[in-house]
Short mmCIF file of the C-alpha atoms (twelve columns), coordinates in Angstrom:
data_MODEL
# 
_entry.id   MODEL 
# 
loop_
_atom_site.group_PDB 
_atom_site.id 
_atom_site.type_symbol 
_atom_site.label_atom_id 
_atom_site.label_alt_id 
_atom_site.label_comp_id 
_atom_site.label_asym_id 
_atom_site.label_seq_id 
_atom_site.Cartn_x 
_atom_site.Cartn_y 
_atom_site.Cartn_z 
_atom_site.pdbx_PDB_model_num 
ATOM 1   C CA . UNK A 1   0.000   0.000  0.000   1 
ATOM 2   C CA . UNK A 2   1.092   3.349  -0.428  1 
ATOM 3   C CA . UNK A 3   0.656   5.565  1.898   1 
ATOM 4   C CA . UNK A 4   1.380   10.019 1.755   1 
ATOM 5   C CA . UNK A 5   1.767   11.902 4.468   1 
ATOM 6   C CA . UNK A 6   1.378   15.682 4.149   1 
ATOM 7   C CA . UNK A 7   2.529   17.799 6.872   1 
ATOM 8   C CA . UNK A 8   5.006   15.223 7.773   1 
ATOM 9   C CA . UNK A 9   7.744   17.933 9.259   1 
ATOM 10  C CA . UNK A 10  5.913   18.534 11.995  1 
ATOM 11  C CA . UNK A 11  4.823   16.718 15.646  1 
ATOM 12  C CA . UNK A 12  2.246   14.349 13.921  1 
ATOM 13  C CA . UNK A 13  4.154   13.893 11.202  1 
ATOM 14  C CA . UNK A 14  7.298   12.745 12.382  1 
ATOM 15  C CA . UNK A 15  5.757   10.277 14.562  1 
ATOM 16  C CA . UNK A 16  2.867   8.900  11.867  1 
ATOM 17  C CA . UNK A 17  6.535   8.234  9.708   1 
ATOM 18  C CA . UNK A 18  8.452   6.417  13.224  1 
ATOM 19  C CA . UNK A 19  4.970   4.173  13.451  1 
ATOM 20  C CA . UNK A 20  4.510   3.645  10.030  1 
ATOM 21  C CA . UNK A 21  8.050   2.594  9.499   1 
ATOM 22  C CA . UNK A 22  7.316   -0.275 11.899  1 
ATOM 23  C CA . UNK A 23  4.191   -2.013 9.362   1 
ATOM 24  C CA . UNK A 24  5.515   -3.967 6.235   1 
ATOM 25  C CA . UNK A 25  4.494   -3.512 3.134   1 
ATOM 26  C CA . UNK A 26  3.836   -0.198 2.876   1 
ATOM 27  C CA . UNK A 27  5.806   2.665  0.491   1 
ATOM 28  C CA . UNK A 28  5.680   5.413  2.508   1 
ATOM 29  C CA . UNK A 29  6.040   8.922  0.546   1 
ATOM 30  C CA . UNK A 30  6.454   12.229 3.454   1 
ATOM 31  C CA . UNK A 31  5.583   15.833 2.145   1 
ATOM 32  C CA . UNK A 32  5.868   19.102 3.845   1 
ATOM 33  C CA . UNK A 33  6.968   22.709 3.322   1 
ATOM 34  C CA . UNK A 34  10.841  23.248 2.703   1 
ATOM 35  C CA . UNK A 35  14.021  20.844 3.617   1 
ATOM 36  C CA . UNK A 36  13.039  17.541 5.279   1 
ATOM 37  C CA . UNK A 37  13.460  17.845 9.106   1 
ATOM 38  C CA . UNK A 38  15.078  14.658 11.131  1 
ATOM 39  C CA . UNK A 39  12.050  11.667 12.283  1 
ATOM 40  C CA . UNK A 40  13.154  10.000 14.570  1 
ATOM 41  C CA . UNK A 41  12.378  6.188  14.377  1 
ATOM 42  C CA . UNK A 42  12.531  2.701  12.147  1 
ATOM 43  C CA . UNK A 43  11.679  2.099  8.465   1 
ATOM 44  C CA . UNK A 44  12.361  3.903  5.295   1 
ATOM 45  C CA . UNK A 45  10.495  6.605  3.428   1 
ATOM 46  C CA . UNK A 46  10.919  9.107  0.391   1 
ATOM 47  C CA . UNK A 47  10.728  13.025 1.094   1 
ATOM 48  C CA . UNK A 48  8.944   15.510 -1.296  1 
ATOM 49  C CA . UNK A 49  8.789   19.291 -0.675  1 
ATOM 50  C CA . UNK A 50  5.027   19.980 -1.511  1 
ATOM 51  C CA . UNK A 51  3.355   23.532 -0.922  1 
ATOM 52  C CA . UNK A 52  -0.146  21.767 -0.737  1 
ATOM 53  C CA . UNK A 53  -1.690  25.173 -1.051  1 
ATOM 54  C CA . UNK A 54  -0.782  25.397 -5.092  1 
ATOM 55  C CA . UNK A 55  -3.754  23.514 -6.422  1 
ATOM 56  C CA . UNK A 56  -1.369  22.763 -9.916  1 
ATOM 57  C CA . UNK A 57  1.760   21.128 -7.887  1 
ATOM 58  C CA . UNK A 58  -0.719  19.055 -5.325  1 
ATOM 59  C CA . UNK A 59  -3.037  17.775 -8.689  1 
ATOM 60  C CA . UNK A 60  0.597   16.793 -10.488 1 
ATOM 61  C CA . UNK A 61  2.180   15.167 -7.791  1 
ATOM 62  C CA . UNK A 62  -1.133  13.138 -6.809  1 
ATOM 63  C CA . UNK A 63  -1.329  11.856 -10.514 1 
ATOM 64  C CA . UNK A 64  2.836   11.051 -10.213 1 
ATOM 65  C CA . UNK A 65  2.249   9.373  -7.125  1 
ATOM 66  C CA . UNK A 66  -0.976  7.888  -7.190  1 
ATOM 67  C CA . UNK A 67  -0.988  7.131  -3.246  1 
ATOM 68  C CA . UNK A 68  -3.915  4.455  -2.140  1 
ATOM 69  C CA . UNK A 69  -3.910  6.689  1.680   1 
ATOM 70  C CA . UNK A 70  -3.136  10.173 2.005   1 
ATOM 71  C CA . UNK A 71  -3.269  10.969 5.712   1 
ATOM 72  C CA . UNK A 72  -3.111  14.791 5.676   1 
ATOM 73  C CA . UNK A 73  -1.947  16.631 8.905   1 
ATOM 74  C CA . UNK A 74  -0.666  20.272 7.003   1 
ATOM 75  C CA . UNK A 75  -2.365  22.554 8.491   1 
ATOM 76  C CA . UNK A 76  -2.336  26.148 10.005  1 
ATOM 77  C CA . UNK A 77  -3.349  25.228 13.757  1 
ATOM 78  C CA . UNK A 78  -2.033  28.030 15.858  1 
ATOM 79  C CA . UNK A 79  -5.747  29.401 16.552  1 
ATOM 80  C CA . UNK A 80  -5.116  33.257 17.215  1 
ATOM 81  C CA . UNK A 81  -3.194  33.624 13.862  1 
ATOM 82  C CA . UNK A 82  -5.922  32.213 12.040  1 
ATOM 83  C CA . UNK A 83  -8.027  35.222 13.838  1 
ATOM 84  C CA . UNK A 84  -5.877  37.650 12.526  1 
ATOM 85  C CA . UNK A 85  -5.106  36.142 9.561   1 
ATOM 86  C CA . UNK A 86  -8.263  34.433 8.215   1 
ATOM 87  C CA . UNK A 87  -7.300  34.512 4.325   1 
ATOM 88  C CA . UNK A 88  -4.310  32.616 4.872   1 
ATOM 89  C CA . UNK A 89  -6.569  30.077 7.655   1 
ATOM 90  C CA . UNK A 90  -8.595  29.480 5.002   1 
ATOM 91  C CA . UNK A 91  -5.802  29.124 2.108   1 
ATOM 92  C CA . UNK A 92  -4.526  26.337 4.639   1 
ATOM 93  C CA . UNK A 93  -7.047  24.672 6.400   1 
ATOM 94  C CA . UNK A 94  -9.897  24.754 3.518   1 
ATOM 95  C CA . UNK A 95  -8.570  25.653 0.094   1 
ATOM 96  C CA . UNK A 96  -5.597  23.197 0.223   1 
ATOM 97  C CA . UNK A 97  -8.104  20.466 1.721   1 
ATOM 98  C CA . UNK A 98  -10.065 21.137 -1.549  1 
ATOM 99  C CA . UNK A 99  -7.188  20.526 -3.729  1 
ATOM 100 C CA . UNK A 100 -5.874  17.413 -2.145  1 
ATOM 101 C CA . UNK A 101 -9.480  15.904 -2.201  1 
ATOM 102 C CA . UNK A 102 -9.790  16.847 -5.809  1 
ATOM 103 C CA . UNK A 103 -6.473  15.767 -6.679  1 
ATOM 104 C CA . UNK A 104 -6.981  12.103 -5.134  1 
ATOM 105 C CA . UNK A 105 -10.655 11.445 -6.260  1 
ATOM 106 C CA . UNK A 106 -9.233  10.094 -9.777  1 
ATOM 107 C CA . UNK A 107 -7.351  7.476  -7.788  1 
ATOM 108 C CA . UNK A 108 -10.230 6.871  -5.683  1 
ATOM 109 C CA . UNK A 109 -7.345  6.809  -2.681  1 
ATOM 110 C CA . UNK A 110 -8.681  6.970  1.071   1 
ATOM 111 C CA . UNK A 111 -8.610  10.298 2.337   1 
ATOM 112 C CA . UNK A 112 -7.806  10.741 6.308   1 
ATOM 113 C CA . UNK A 113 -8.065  14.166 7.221   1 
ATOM 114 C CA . UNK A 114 -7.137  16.072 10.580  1 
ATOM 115 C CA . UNK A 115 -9.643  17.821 12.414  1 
ATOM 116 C CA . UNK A 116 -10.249 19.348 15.754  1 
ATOM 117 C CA . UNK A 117 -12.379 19.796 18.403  1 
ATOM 118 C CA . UNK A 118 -12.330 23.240 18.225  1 
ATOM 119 C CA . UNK A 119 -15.547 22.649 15.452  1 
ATOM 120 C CA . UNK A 120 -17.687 22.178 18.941  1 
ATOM 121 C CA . UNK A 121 -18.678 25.200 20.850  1 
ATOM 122 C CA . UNK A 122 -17.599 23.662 24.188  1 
ATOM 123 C CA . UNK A 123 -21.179 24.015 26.015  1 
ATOM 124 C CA . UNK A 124 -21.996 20.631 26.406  1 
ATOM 125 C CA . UNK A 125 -18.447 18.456 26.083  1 
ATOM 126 C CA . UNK A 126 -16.919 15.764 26.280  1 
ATOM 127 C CA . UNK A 127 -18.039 15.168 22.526  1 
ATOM 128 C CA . UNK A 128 -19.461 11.982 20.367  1 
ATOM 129 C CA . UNK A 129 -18.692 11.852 16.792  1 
ATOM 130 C CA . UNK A 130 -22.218 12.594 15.627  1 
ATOM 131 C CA . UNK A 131 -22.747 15.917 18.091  1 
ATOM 132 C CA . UNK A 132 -23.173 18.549 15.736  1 
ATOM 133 C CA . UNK A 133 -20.072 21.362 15.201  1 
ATOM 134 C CA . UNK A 134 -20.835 24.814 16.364  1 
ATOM 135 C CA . UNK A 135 -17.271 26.132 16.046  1 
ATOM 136 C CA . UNK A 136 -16.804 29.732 17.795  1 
ATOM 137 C CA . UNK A 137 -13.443 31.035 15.970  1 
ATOM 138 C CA . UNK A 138 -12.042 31.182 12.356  1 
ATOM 139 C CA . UNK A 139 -9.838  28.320 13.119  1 
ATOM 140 C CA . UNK A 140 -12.843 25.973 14.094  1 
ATOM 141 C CA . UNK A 141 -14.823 27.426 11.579  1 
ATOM 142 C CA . UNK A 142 -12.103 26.545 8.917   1 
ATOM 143 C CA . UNK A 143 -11.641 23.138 10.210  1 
ATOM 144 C CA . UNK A 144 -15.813 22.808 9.799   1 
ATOM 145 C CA . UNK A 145 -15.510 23.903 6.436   1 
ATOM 146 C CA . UNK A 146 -12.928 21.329 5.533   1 
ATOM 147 C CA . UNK A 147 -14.872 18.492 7.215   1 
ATOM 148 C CA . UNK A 148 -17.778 19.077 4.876   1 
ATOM 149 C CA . UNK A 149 -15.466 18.973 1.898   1 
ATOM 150 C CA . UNK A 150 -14.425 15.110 3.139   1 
ATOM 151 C CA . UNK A 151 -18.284 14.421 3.512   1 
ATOM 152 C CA . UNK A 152 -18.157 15.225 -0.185  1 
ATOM 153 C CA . UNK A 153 -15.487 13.560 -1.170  1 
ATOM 154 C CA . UNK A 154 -16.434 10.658 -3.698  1 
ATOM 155 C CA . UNK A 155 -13.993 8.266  -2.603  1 
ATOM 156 C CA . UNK A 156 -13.542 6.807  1.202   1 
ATOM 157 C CA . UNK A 157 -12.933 9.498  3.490   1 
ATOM 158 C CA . UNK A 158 -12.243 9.676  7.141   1 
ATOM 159 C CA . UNK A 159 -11.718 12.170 9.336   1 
ATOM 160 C CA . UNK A 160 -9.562  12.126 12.887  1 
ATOM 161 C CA . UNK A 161 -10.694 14.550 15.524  1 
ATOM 162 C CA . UNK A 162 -8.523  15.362 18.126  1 
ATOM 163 C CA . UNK A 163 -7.619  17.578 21.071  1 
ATOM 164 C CA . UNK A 164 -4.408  19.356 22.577  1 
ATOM 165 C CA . UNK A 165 -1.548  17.153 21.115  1 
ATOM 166 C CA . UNK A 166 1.671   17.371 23.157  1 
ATOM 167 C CA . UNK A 167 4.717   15.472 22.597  1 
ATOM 168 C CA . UNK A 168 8.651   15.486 21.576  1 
ATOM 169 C CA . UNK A 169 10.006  15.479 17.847  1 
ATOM 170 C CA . UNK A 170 13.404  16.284 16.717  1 
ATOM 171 C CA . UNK A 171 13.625  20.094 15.179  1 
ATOM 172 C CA . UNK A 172 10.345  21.018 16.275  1 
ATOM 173 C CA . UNK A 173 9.077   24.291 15.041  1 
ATOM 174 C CA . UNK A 174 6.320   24.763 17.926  1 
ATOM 175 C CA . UNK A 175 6.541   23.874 21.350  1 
ATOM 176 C CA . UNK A 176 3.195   22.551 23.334  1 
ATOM 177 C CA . UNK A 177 1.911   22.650 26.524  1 
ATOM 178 C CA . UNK A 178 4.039   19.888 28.344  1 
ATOM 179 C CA . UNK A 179 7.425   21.374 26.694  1 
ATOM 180 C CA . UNK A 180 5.997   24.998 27.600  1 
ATOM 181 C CA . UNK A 181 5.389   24.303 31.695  1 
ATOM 182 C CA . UNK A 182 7.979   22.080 32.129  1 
ATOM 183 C CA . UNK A 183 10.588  24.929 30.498  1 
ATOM 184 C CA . UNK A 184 8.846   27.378 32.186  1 
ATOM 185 C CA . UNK A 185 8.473   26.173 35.571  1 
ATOM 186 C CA . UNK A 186 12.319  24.900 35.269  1 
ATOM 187 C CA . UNK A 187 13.124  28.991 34.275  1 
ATOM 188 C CA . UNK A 188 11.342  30.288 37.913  1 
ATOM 189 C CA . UNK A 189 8.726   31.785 35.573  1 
ATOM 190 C CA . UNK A 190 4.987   32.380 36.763  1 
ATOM 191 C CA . UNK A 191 2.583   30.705 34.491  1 
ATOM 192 C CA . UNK A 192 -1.085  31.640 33.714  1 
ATOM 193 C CA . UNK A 193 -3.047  28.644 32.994  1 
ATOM 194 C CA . UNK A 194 -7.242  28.492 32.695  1 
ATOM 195 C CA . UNK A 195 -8.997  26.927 35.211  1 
ATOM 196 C CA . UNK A 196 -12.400 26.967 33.153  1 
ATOM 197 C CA . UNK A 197 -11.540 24.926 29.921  1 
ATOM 198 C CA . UNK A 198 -11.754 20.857 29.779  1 
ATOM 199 C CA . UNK A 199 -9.778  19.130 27.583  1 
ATOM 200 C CA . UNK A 200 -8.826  15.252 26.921  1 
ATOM 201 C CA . UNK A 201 -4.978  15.894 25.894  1 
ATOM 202 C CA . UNK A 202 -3.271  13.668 23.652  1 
ATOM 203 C CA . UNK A 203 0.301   12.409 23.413  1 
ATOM 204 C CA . UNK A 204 1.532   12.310 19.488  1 
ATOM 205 C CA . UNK A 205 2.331   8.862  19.675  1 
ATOM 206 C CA . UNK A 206 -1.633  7.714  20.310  1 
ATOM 207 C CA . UNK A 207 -3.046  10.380 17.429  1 
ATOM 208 C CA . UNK A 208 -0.596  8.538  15.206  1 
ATOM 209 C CA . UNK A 209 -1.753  5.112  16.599  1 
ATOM 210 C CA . UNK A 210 -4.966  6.338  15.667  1 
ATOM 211 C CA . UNK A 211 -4.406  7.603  12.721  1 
ATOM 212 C CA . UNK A 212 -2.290  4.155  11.567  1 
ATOM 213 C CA . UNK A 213 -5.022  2.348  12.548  1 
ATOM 214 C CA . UNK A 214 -7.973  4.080  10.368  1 
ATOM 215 C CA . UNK A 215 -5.331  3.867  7.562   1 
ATOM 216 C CA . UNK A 216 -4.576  0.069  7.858   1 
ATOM 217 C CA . UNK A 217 -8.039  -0.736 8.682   1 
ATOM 218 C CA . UNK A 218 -9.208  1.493  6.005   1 
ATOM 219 C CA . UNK A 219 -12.170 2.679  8.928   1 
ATOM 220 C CA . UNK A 220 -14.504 5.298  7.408   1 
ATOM 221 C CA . UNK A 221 -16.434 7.845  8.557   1 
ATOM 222 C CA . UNK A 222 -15.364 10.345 11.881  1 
ATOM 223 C CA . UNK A 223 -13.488 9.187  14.479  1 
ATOM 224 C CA . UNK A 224 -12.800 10.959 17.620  1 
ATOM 225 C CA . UNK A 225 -8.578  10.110 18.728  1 
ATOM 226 C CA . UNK A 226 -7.715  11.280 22.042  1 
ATOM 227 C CA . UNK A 227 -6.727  11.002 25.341  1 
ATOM 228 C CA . UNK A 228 -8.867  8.768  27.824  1 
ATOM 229 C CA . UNK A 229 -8.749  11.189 30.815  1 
ATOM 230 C CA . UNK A 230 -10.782 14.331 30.820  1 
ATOM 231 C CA . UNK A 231 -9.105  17.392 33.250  1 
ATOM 232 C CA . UNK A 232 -8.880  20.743 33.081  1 
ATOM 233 C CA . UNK A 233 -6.115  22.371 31.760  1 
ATOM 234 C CA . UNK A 234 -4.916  23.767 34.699  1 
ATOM 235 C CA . UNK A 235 -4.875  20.013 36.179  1 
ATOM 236 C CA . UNK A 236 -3.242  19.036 33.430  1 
ATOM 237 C CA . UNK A 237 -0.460  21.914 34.060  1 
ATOM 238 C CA . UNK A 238 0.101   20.769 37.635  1 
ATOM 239 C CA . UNK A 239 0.018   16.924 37.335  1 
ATOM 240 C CA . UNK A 240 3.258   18.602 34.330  1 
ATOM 241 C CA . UNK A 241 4.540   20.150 37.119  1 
ATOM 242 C CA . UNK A 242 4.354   17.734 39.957  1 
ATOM 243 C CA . UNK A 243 5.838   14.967 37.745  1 
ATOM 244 C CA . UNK A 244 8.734   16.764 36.877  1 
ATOM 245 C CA . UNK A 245 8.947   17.973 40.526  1 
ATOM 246 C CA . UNK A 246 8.846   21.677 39.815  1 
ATOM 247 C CA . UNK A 247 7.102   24.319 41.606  1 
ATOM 248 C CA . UNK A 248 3.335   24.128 41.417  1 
ATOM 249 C CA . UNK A 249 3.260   27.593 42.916  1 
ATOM 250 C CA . UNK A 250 4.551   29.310 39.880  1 
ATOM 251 C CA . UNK A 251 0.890   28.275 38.447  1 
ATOM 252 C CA . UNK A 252 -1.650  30.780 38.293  1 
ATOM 253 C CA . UNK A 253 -5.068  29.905 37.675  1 
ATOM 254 C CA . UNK A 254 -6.787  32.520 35.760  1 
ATOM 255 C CA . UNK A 255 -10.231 32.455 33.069  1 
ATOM 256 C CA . UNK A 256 -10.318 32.221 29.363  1 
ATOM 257 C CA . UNK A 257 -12.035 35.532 29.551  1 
ATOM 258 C CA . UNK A 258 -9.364  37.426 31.532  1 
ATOM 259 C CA . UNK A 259 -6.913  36.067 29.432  1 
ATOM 260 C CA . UNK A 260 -8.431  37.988 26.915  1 
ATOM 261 C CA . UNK A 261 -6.908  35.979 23.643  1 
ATOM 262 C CA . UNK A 262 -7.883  36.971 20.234  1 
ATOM 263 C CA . UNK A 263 -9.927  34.011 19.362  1 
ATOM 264 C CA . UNK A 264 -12.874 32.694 21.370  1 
ATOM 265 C CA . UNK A 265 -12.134 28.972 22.703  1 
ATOM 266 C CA . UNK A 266 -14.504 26.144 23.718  1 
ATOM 267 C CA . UNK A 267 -14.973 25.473 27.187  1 
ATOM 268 C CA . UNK A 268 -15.654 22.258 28.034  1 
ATOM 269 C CA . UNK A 269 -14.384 20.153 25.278  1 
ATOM 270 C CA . UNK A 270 -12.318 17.138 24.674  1 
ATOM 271 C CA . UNK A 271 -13.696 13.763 23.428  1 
ATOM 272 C CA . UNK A 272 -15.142 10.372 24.263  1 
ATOM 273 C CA . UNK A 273 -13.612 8.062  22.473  1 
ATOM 274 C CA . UNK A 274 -15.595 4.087  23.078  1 
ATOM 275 C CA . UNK A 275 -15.920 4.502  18.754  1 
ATOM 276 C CA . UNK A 276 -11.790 4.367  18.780  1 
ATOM 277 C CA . UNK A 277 -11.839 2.029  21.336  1 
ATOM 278 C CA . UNK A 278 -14.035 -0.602 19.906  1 
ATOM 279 C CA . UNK A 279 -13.696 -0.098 15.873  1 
ATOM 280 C CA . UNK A 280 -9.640  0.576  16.020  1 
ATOM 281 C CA . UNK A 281 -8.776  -1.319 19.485  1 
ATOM 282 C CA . UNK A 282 -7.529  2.630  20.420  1 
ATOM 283 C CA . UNK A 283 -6.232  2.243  24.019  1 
ATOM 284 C CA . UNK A 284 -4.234  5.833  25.137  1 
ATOM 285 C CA . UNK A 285 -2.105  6.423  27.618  1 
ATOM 286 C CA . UNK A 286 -2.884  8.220  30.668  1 
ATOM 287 C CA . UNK A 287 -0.759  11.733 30.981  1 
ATOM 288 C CA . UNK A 288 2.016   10.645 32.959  1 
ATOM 289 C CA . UNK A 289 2.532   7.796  31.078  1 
ATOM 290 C CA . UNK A 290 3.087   9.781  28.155  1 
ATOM 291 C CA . UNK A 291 4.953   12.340 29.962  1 
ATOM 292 C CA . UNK A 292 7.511   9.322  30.894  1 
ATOM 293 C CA . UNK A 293 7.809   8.512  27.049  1 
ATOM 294 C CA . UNK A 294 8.954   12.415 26.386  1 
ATOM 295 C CA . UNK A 295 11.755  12.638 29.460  1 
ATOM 296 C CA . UNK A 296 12.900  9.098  27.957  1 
ATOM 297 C CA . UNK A 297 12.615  11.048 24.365  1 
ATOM 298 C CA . UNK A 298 14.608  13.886 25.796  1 
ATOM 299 C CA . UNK A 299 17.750  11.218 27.034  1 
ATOM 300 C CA . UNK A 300 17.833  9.920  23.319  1 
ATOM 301 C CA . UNK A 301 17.953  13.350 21.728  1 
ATOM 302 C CA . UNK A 302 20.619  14.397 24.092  1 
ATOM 303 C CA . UNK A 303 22.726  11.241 23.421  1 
ATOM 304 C CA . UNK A 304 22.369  11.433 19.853  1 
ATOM 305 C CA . UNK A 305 22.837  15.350 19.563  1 
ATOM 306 C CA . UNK A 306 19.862  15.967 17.520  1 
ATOM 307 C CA . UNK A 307 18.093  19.368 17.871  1 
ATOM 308 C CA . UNK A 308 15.654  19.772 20.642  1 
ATOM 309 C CA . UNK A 309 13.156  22.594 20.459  1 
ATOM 310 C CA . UNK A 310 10.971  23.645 23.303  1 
# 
């Protein structure tokens, strides 16, 4: 099988290409903006710069290639540029989804698409996969928008919701909220976190379980990949903080309101996920499991010298 990842320089990426590497069979072909970054892990794969914003360059690589999955990840995600910069959300998280979907129908190739649950308007989560989106910024509203291009896609489609991905990759150009308290809190610095939004965070390796699985399986429809444990994220920064034995009184709990960010966020979010767990045998781990797997990820980088970016 042949299998494209787009996006594949970044967190998701890198580790969709370490767990794909481990499956047989499979030519794996990565795509992303610019020079190929290091992934870290087994197995082999070919690296293409794509811009998947140029509707000509994504339509003649897709016929080139012909993939039989295209698991796309490229996206613009950082939600309070998209609010100040909604042509170029929308150039990225709808137009390009447009182009890739109408560069693969020929091929009739599986299309697994990343999505968010920013689409909800956080008043009555933890989310199924059939509640209905109500998305309250320009990010969730472009995310939205692309999901209804998958619905119309004429080939089989899924799509892979998610929520507040942490993890470790080599030459990472974003950090995320485990990287940001632990670096933080290790720097003395006080730290505002929200005591009013609900999340189910997700380690990068389980998304890319998830996302492996659908693939493999060749699942359908919408499929909600997350974490199991449902906290706020001001838990979440103090169970950071407490496992790395930092100070828990450099936390500040504040409200999403007197934090007064740019774009409007859901409230109580974050997913349940028995779908995943029966259709994909999805089992995540719990946050200071994962946390465990990034300080081990941390001694390897070291060791090896690679560039770490927090």
């Amino acid at each position: 099988m042949k299998v494209l990842i787009t996006g594949a320089n970044g967190l998701l990426g890198q580790k969709l290409l370490h767990r794909l590497g481990q499956e047989s069979g499979l030519q794996i072909m990565a795509t992303g903006r610019g020079e190929q970054r290091l992934a870290m892990g087994p197995g082999s794969y070919a690296y293409r710069s794509l811009d998947v914003t140029n509707r000509e360059a994504v339509r003649d690589f897709m016929a080139e290639y012909r993939p039989d999955c295209v698991i796309h990840t490229a996206a613009m995600t950082q939600v309070d540029d998209c609010e100040k910069d909604p042509n170029a959300c929308r150039l990225n998280n709808v137009d390009a989804v447009r182009f890739v979907a109408e560069a693969c129908e020929p091929w009739g190739t599986h299309l697994v698409h990343l999505s968010t649950d920013f689409v909800f308007d956080g008043q009555s989560g933890p989310y199924l996969e059939e509640d209905e989106p109500n998305p309250l910024s320009i990010y969730g509203q472009s995310k939205a928008d692309a999901e209804q291009i998958l619905r119309q896609y004429a080939g089989p489609w899924s799509i892979v919701r998610t929520v507040l991905v942490y993890g470790l990759a080599a030459d990472m150009s974003r950090s995320n909220i485990v990287l940001w308290v632990k670096k933080s809190l290790e720097e003395g610095r006080v730290i505002r976190i929200v005591s009013d939004q609900f999340r189910t965070p997700t380690l990068a390796e389980d998304l890319a379980e998830g996302c492996c699985q659908v693939a493999l399986r060749k699942a359908t429809g919408i499929y909600n990949i997350s974490g199991g444990e449902y906290m706020s994220v001001l838990e979440m920064a103090r169970r950071i903080a407490r496992y790395f034995q930092l100070n828990e009184k450099l936390i500040e709990p504040t409200t999403t309101m007197a934090l007064g960010q740019p774009a409007a966020r859901p409230l109580l979010s974050g997913f349940l996920i028995d779908k995943a767990r029966r259709d994909l045998e999805y089992s995540p781990h719990t946050l200071e499991e994962g946390i465990a797997m990034i300080l081990e990820q941390f001694g390897v980088q070291s060791k090896n010298n690679e560039p770490i970016s927090t």
